[in-house]
N, C-alpha and C positions, 0 to 999 in steps of 0.2 A: 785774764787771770781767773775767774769766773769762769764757770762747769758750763757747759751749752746745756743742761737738763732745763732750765728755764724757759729759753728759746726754742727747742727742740716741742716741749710741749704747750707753748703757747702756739703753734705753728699749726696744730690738729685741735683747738680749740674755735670757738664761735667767735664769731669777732666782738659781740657784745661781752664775751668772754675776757678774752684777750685785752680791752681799751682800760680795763680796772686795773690789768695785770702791767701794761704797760705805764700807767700815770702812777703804778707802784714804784716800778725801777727806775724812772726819773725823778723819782721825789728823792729815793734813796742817794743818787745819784748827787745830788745834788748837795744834801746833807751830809755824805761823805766828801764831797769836796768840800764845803765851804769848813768845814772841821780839820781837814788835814791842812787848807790853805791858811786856816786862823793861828793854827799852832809852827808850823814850818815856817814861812815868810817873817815873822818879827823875831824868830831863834834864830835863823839866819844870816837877816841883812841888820837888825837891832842889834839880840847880843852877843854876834857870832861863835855860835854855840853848835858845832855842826854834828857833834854826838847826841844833843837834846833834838837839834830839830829834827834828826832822821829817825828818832823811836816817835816825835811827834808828829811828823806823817804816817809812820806807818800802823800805829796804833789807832787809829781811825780807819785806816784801808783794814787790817786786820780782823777789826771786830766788825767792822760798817760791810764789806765786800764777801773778805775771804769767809765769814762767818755766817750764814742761813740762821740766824735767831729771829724764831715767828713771837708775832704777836704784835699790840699794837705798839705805840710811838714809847709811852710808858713803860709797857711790861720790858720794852729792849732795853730801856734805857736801865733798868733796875737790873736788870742780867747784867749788862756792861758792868756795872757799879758793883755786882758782886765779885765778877773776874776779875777786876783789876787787881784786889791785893794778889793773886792766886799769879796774876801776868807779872807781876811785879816781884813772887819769887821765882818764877820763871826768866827773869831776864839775869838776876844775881847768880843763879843755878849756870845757867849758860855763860857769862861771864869769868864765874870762877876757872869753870870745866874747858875752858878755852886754853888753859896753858899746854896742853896735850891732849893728842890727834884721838888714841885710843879712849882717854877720859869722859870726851866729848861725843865720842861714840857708844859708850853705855849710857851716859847719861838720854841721849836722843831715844837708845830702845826705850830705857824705861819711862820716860818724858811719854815719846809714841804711845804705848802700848796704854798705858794710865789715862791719856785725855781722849784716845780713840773708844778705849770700853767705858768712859763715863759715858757713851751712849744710852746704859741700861738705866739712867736714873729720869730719863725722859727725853723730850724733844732739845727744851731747854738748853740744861747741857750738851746734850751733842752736837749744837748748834753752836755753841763758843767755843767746843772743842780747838777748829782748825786755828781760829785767830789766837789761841794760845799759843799750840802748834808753832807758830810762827815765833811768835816771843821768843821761845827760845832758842831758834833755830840761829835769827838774827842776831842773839848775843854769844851764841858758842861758836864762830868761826875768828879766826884772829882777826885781827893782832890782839893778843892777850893782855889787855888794858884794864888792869882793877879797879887803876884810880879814874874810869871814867863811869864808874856805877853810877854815881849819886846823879850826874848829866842824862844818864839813861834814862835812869828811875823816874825823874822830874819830868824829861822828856816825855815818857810812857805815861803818865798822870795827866799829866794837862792836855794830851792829846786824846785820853778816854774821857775825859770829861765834857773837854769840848764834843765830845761826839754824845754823851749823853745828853748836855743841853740842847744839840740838835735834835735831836729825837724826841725833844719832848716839845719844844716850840718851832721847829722849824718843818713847816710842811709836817706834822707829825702820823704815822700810818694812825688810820683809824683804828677804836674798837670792832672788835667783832664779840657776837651774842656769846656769852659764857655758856660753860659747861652745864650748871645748875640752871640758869635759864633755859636750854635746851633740853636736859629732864624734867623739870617745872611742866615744858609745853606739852609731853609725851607723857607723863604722868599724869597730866587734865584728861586729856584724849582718853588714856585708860579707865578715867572714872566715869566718862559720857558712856563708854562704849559698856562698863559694867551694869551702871543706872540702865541704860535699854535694857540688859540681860535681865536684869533686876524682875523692869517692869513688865517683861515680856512672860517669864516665869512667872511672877504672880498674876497675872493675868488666864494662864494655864492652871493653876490651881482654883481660880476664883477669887485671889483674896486681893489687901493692896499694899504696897511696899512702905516702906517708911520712907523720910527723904533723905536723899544720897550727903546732905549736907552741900556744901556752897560751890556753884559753880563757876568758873570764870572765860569769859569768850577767849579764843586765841587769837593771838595776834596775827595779822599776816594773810588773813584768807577767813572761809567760811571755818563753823568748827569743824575738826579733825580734819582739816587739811595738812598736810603737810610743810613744815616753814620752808620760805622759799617759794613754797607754789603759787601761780596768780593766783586772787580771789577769782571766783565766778569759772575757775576749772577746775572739776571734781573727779578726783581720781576714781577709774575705771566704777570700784564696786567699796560697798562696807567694808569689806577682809580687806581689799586691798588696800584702801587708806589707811587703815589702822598697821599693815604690814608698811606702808611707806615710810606713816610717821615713825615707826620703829626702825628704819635703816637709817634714819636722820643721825641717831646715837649712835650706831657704828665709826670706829675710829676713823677709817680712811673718809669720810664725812664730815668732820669737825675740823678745823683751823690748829694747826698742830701746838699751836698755844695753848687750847682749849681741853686739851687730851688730859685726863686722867692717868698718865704711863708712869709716875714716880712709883717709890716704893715703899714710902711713907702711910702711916694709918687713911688720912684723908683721901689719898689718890685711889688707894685700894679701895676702899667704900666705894667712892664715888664710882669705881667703875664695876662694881658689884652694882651696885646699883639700878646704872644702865641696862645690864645684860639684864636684871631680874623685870626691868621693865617693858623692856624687848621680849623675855620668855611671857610677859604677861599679855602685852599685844598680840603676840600670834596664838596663845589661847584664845584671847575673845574673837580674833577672826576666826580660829578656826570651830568654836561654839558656834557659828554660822547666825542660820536665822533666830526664828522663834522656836519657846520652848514646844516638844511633841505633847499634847494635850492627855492629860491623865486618864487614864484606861481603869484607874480602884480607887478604893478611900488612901491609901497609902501612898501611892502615885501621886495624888493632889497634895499628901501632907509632904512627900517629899518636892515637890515643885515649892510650897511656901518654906520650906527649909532652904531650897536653891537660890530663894526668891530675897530669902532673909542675907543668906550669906554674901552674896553678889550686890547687894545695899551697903552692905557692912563694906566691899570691897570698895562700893564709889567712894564713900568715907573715909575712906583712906586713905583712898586716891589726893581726892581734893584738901586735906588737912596737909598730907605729904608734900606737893604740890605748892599751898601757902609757905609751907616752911620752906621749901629749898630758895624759895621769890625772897622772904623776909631772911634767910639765915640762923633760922632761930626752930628749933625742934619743938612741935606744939604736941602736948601728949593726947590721947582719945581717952572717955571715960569710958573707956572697955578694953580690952584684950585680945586681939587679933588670933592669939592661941586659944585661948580660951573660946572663941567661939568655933575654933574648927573642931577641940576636941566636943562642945555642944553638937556642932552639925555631926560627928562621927559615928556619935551615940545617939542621934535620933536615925542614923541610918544604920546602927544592928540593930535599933529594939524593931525598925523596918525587917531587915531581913530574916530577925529569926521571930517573924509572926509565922501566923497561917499560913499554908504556901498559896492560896486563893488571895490574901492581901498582899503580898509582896508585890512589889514595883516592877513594873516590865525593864525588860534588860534595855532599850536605850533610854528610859529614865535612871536606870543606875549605871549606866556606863555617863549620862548628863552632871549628874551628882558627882562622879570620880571627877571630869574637868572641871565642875565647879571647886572641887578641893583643891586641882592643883594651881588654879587661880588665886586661890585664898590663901596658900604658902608661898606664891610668887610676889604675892601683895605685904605679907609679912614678911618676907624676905628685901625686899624694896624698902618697907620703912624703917626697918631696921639697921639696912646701911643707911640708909640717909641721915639719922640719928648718929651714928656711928660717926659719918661725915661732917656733920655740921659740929659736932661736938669736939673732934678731933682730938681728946686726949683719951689715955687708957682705958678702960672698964673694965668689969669684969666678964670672967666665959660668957659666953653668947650662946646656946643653943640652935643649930647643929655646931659644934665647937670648930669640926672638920673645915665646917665652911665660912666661920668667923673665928678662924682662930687668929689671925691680927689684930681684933680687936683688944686682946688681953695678952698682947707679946710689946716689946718691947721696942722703941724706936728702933736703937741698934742692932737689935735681932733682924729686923724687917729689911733692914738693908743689909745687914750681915746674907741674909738667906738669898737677898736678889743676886748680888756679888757672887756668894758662892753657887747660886744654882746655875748660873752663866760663866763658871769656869769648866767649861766641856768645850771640846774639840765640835761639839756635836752645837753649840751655839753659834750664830750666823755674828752674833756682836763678839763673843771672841776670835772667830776670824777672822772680823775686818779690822779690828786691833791686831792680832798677830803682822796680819799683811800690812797692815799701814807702818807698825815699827820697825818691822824686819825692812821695808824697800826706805825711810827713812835714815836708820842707821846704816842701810848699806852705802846711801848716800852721801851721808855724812863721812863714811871711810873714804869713799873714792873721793869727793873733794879736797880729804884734806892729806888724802893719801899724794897725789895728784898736784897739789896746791894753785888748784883753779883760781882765778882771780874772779870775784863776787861769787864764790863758792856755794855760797846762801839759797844763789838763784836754780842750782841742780836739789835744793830740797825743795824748794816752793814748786818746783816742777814736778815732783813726786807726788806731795799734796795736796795739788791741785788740778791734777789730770788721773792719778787714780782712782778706779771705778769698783765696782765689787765682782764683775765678770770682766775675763780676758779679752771681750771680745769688745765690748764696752770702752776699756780703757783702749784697746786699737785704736777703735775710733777719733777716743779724744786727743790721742798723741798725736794721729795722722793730720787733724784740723791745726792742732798747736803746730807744727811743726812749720807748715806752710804761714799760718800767720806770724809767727816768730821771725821765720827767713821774711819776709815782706816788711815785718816792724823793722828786722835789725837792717833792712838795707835804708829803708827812709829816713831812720834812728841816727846810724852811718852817714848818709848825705847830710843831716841837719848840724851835724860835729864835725863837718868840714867843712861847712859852709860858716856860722856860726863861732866856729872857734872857740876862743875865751870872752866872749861878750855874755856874762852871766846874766846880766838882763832881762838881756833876748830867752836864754831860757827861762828866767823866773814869767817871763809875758806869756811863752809858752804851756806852761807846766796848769796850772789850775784849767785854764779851756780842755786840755788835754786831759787830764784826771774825768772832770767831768762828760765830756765824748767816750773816752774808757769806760769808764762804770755806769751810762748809760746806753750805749751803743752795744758792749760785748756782750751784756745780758742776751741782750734782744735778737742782736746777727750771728748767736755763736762764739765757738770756743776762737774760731781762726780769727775774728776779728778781736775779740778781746785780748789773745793776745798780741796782736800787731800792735794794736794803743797801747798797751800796757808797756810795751817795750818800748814806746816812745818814751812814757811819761817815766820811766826808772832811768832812762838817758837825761833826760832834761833834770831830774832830781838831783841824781849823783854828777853831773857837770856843774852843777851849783855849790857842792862840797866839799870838788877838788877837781884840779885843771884832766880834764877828758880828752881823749881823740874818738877815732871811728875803730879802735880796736874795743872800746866797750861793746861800742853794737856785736863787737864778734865775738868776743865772752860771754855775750849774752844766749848768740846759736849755740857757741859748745857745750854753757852748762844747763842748756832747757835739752839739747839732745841727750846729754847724759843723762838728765833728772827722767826722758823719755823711756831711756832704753830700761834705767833702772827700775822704773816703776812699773814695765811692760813686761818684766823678764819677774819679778813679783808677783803680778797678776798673773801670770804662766805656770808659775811655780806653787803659789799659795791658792787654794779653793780656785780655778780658774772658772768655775760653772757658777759661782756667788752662791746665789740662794736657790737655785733652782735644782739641783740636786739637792740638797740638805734639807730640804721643804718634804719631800718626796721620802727622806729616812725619820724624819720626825715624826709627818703624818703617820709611817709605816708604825713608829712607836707609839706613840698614842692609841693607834688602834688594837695593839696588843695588850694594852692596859684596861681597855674597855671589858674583856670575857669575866676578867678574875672578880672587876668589880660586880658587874651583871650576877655573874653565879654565886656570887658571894652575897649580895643584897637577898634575893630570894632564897639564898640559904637562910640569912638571918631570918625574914618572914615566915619562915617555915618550924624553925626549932620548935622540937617538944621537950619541955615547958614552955610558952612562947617569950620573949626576950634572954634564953638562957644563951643562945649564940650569940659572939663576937662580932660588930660590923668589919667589912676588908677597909686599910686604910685606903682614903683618897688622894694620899700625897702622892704616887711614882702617876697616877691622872693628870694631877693641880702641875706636877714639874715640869711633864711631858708637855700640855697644854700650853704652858707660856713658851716651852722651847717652839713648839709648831707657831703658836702666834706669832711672834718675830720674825718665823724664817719666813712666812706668808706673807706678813709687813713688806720686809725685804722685797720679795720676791712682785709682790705690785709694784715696787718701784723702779725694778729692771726693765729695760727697754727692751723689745720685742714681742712677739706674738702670745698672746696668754689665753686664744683661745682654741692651742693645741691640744690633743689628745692628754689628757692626764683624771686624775681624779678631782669631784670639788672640793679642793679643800679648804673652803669657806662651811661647806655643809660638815663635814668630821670637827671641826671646832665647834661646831654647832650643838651637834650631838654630843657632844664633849661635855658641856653643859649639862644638855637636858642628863646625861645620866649621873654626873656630880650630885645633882639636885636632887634626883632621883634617889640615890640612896641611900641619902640620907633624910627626907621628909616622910618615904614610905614606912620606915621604921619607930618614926616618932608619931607618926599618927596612926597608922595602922596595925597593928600587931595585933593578932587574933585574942578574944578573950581564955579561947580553948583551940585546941589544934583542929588544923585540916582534916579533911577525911582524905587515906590515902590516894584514892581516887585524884582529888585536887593538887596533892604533894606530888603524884606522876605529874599533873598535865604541868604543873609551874617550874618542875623542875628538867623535862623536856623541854620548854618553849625555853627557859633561862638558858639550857646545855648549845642548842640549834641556834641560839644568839650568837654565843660566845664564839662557837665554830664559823660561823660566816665575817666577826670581825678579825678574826684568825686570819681567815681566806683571804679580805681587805689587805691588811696588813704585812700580808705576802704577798699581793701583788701587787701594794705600792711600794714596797721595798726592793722587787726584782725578784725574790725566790720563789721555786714551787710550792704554788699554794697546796695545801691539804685537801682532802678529797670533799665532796661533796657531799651532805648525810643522806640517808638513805629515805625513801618516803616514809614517813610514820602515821601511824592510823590511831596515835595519843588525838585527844581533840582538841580543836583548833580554840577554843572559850570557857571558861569556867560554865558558861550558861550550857555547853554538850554534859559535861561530868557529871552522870548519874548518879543520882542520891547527894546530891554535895547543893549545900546552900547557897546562895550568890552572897557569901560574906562582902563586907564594904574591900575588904586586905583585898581578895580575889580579882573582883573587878577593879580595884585601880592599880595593882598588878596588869591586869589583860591591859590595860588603858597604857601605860605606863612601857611596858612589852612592846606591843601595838605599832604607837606611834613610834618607837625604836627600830621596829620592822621596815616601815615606811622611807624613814630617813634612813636607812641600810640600805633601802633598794635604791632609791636616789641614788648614793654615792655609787655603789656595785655596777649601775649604768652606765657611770660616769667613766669606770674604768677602761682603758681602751682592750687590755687582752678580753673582755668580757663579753664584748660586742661581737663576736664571731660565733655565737651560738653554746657558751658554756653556761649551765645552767645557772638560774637567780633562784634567788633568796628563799627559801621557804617561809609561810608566813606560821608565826609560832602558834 
């Protein structure tokens, strides 16, 4: 009954790997039987109640088995405890809608379609999705009995319950390290690694730092190791520790319990947060070693301004850091804005000195990353405050990018819901697909009038996959285990007869070999057992032959064909196409903002332009994240020819960020000289065109031509007569490392590889 994706990838795992993953599935195992057999055997043979006892078996199988809810023994058990009222009008729904074939067929699309797209409110729910799924499946086939609700109901209660109290005392899944703990440890690392910048910097001006404020060792290894890593192995170099401990906060890395995916204030923080700490870590690797040693008086005074700021940033760190460990938001007696607009204005009264004092260009291109480290550190404490506090506030500054913060619970989820009603979302597909091949299911059963009719939908949603080629798979292993259960199934109900006993003696060994065995050997063998154990169950309910076991091949091959001929029909490529038209959109969204930003920088008056809005970026971006989610979790080769599209969400980011900090910090006191308004608004135009180019050829069209060489200069530090304003160079800074990661992906691309020209650098 149970997906072989378990199995399948414990099989390419380490074996120290694997020995946790399996003393998982026999705990569960185990807890799900000792739950279905607590509530089914005394409903049964005490108060022969054979409609309570069959919702109290299967309401333990449902939420315990058919259901993937991560977390540990607790957080399951408080999930269970929340479905249940939700299962509970799921079974009255399906009982009412039972009196007619057609009734019960709308009600299934829309049942389907409803518990399959609560996917978008995180792991959680998607994970009790199927065992609801089932609730209702089980009470909308006939015989159309009203007056057996209140048996159901009671049956469905005591059967969640007992599965809750197992979860939480019985062999219970361990904790694993929370979300907040794991930015806690990557938010410490960030303040170590600023405090060196710190001291490294004033060590190049002559002067000494102040202190970074309180530090705390990390768990689990040397400091900035990575969690997880042995102590006493140090990863490769500096940068790359610091880049490791930052992929730790990457979702596909956290325990899907742990994931920040709701859509709620909190969730959103908390994962803003991540990312700003992540953009913060690979600044300071990429700040490399020490600072380059002052060349003028101003060079020195701009290293004790670098020197000051990068202090201020460990401080931040480590205050941040306390609070997310304690939960409680500790304020600083200073202003994290307020000192960058300090450091901005000690770097014009720099730039527009004497041109013999001004600061050599990689001391002011060092300045520009120390800024954007200083907005990624403001931007980090900022969710995290936002997170820990988790009620409304007011606007936030850039509002773009905390505008959750001063919206409205209902709005938050109003906006997730609706921005995931597109054809073009990978979680409304697999809601379409999973309703449409349910309710189809549900016609032909009852069109048909299969006997355990039930069993052609639980074969629907339980061997549908998200690609066609996938669900092949799982039908072709079902099918074979099925024929194998239903013939043993068969001999055991003609050997056995009516000695109910015998199957009650039966039945619990068997649950328990089922849902610990089929995890482990595949879908074929889970369901051979599984076909045992629903023989021995329902021969306990009501006198059986060996024509069950053959109900059982007809309606798993119908539930086969129907949910194969859906996966044919509906998105047959899953995610891997749709990943591919997202990325493509996303990259078209990237030109307008780019040219649009350094429009705004440039306006004379300076602040008299409009910024481009962020939102058709912010939409685009969460539709690309999903369908790449997705798309890691399809089975096949993922190291074919295609684009990174881990690196375009990447850049996704940096340019969100992008423009909107450059606007708030830098905006020139007086305008450019034209000179510089040429070189910024060529290098912005040359951008725009090559994420153009991306975006046509990850979408499959001809891309646009390639621009022609231009002889604008390549740095504000070429443009004749033109000052190195602070705006200019963290513009080039900002441009630059944009370049960089374009040429990345454009490599990535496989039409590219054959000799069409790359990226010019702005």
């Amino acid at each position: 009954m149970t997906g072989a994706r378990t199995s399948e990838k414990s099989r390419h795992q380490h074996p120290d790997t694997r020995k946790p993953e399996r003393k998982a599935i026999v705990h569960r195992a185990v807890r799900v039987t000792v739950a279905a057999s607590a509530g089914f055997y005394p409903l049964v043979y005490g108060l022969h109640q054979p409609s309570m006892s069959l919702y109290a078996l299967f309401g333990p199988v449902a939420l315990g088995m058919l259901s993937p809810i991560p977390g540990s023994g607790r957080q399951r058990a408080a999930v269970m405890l929340r479905a249940l009222p939700v299962g509970l009008v799921l079974v009255a729904l399906g009982t009412a809608l039972a009196v007619r074939t057609w009734a019960a067929v709308l009600g299934m699309l829309v049942v389907g379609f409803t518990l399959a797209f609560a996917a978008v409110a995180g792991p959680r729910p998607a994970g009790a999705a199927p065992g609801l799924q089932l609730f209702y499946i089980l009470a909308c086939f006939p015989p159309y009995a009203p007056e057996t609700l209140g048996a159901r109901l009671a049956g469905l209660t005591l059967g969640v319950l007992l599965l809750a109290a197992c979860e939480v005392f019985l062999l219970p899944a361990p904790p694993t390290a929370s979300y907040r703990e794991s930015l806690a440890y990557a938010v410490e690392a960030a303040g170590r690694a600023a405090n060196e910048a710190a001291v490294s910097s004033a060590g190049a001006a002559g002067t000494t730092t102040p202190d970074a404020g309180p530090r705390h060792d990390a768990p689990g290894g040397p400091p900035g190791s990575p969690p997880g890593s042995p102590a006493g192995k140090p990863v490769d170099s500096w940068a790359d520790r610091l880049r490791a401990i930052g992929q730790q906060l990457r979702f596909s890395q956290l325990p899907p319990a742990e994931r920040p995916a709701g859509a709620g204030r909190v969730d959103r923080a908390m994962a803003q947060a991540g990312t700003a700490t992540r953009t913060l870590l690979d600044q300071l690797a990429r700040l490399g070693g020490p600072a380059p040693t002052a060349t003028t008086r101003n060079g020195a005074d701009a290293d004790a301004a670098s020197a000051d700021l990068l202090s201020r940033i460990a401080a931040l760190c480590a205050t941040t850091a306390a609070a997310l460990r304690t939960g409680r938001p500790q304020p600083l007696p200073w202003s994290m804005e307020q000192a960058i607009r300090d450091f901005q204005a000690v770097r014009v009264r720099q730039a527009t000195g004497p041109p013999q004092a001004v600061p050599a260009v990689p001391e002011l291109r060092r300045q520009a990353a120390v800024l954007g480290m200083a907005e990624s550190a403001r931007m980090l404490e900022t969710a995290v405050r936002v997170g820990l506090d988790g009620r409304r506030t007011g606007p936030i500054p850039p509002r773009e990018l905390f505008w959750y913060a001063d919206s409205a619970t209902a709005r938050l989820w109003w906006r997730r819901l609706v921005g995931n009603m597109t054809l073009h979302s990978v979680q409304f597909q697999n809601a379409v697909r999973t309703a449409l091949g349910l309710g189809a299911a549900r016609l032909v059963a009852g069109s048909l009038d299969l006997t355990h009719g039930f069993w052609v939908l639980l074969a629907v949603l339980t061997l549908g996959r998200t690609t066609a080629g996938e669900t092949w798979a799982a039908v072709r292993s079902a099918l074979v285990g099925t024929l194998v259960g239903a013939v043993a199934a068969g001999t055991l109900l003609l050997v056995l007869g009516r000695h109910t006993e015998a199957y009650a003696a039966v039945l619990a060994p068997g649950m328990l070999a089922a849902f610990a065995l089929g995890p482990l050997l595949g879908i074929a063998w889970a369901q051979a057992l599984f076909t045992l154990v629903v023989s021995a169950a329902f021969a306990q309910l009501a006198p059986a032959s060996w024509q069950l076991a053959e109900a059982r091949i007809v309606d798993v091959v119908t539930g086969s064909v129907i949910g194969l001929l859906c996966g044919l029909i509906a998105w047959p490529a899953g995610a891997r196409r749709e990943v591919g038209r997202a990325v493509a959109g996303l990259l078209d969204s990237y030109g307008p903002l780019i040219t649009g930003t350094v429009g705004a920088l440039l306006a004379n008056p300076p602040g008299s332009a409009s910024l481009p809005s962020t939102y058709p970026t912010m939409h685009r971006l969460r539709l690309a994240e999903t369908a790449y989610a997705q798309y890691r979790t399809e089975p096949g080769e993922h190291s074919v020819a295609h684009a990174d599209w881990q690196a375009v969400l990447i850049t996704a980011n940096h340019i969100l960020v992008g423009s909107r900090w450059l606007p708030r910090f830098d905006l020139p006191p007086v305008g450019v000289t034209p000179e510089a308004d040429v070189w910024a608004r060529t290098s912005a135009d040359r951008l725009a065109l090559t994420t153009a180019r991306l975006a046509a050829l990850c979408a499959g069209r001809k891309p646009p031509p390639e621009p022609s060489p231009s002889s604008a200069p390549h740095s504000p530090a070429e443009v004749p007569g033109a000052p190195p304003l602070p705006m200019l160079i963290d513009l080039e800074v900002w441009l630059s490392s944009l370049t960089m990661e374009l040429r990345h992906i454009e490599r990535s691309v496989p039409p590219l590889r054959s000799g069409t020209p790359k990226t010019p650098s702005p």
